[in-house]
C-alpha positions as CSV (number, residue, x, y, z in Angstrom):
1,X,-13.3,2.1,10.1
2,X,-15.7,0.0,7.7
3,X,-15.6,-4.2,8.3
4,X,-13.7,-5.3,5.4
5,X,-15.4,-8.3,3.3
6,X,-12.3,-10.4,2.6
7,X,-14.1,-12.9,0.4
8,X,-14.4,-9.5,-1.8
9,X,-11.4,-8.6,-1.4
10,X,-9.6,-5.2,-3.4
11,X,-6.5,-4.5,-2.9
12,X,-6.4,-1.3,-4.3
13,X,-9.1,-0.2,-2.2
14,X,-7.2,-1.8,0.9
15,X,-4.6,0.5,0.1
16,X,-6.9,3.6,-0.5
17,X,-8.1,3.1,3.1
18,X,-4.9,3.0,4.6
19,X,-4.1,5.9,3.6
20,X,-7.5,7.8,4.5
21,X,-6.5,6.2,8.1
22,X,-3.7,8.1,8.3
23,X,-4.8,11.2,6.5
24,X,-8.1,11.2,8.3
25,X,-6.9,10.0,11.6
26,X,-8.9,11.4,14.6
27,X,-11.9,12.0,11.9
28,X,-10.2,15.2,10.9
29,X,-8.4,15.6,7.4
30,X,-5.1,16.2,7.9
31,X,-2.1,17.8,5.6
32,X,0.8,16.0,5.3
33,X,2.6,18.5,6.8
34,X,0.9,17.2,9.9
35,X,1.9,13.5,9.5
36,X,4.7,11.8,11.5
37,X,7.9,10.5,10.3
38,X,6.7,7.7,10.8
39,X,3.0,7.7,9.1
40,X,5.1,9.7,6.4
41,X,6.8,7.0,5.2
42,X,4.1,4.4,5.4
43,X,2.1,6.7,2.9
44,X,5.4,6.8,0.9
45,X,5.4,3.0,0.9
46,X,2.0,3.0,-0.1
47,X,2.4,5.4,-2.9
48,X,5.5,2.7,-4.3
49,X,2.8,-0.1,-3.3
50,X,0.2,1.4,-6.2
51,X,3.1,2.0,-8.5
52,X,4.2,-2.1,-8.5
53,X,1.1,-3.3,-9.7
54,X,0.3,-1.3,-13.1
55,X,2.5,-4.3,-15.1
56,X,1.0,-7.4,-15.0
57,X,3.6,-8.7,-17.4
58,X,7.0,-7.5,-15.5
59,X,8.8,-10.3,-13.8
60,X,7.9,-11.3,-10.3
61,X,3.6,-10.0,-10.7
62,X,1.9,-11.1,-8.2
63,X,-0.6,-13.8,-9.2
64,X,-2.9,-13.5,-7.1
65,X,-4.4,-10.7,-4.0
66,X,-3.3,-12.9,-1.4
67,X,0.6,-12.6,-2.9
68,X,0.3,-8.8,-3.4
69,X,-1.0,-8.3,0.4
70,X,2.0,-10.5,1.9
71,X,4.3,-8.6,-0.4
72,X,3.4,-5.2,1.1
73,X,3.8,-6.9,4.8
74,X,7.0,-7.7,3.8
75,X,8.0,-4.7,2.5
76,X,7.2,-3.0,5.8
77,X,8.7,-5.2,8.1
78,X,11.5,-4.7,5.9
79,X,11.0,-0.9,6.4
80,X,10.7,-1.4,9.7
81,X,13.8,-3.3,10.1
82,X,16.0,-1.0,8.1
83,X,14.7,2.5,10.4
84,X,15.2,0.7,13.9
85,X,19.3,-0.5,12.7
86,X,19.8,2.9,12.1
87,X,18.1,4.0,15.5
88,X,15.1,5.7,14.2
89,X,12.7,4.0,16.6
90,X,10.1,6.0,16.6
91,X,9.9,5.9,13.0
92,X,10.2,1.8,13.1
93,X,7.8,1.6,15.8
94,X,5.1,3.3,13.8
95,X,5.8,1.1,11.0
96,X,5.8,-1.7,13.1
97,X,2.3,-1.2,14.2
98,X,1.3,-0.8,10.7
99,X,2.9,-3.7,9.6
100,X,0.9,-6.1,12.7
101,X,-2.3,-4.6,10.8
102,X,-1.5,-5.5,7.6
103,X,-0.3,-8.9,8.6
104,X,-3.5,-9.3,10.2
105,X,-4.9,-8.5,6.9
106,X,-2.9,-10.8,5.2
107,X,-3.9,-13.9,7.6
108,X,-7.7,-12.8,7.2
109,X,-7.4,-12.7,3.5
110,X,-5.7,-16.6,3.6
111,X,-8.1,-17.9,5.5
112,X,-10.8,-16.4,3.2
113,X,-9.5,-17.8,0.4
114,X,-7.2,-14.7,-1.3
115,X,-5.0,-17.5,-3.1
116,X,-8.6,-17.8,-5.3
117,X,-8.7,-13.9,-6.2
118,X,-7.0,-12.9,-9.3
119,X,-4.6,-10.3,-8.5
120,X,-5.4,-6.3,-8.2
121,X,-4.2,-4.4,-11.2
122,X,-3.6,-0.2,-10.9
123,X,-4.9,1.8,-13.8
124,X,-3.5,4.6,-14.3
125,X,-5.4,7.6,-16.3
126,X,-3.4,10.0,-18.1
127,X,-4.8,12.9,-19.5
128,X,-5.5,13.6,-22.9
129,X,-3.5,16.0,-24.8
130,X,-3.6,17.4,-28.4
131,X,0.4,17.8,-28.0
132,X,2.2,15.8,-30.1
133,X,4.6,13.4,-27.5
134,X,7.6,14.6,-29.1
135,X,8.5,17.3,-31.5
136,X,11.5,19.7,-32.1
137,X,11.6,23.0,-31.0
């Protein structure tokens, strides 16, 4: 794993690598298929993690990296809470572990000054199409 420059900070990125940790854990690519129940649903949360920040004008955007960082530690602690109360520990265990790194993260990024950065904002690209978007058939 690369040292992460927090002064530098991209969320996005941050995101990108956690999931190429758990995809390419071991140094191997692996296929979902592969994946624990666990690391399963920590890509799942990542994939709803990309999917928040595409808005920047919907109620409750992040205003800054340092926010958007804290807000995915709490969504998997939360995670994590809701798989070990319905005695899916092994599940809530991996999450748990996931959750310490990104709350490392998050304390890195505070001291580093991640209040300062403006927040990361996802773009997605759609592909051109000479359809029209709706017509009657």
């Amino acid at each position: 794993m690369e040292k992460i420059d927090y002064t530098k900070f991209n969320f996005g990125s941050r995101l990108q690598q956690y999931m190429d940790e758990v995809s390419h854990q071991g140094g191997t690519a692996r296929s979902e298929a592969s994946l624990t129940e666990g690391q399963k649903v920590f890509l799942n949360a990542i994939r709803r993690e990309l999917l928040k920040y595409t808005n920047p004008n919907r109620p409750g955007f992040p205003r800054n990296q340092l926010e958007q960082t804290e807000s995915f530690a709490r969504t998997l602690g939360d995670l994590h809470n809701a798989f070990f109360d319905i005695g899916m520990h092994k599940v809530s265990d991996c999450l748990y572990n996931r959750w310490k790194m990104v709350h490392e993260d998050t304390k890195k990024l505070a001291l580093a000054g991640g209040a300062d950065q403006a927040s990361w904002i996802d773009i997605i690209k759609i592909e051109q199409t000479d359809m029209a978007a709706f017509f009657d058939a």
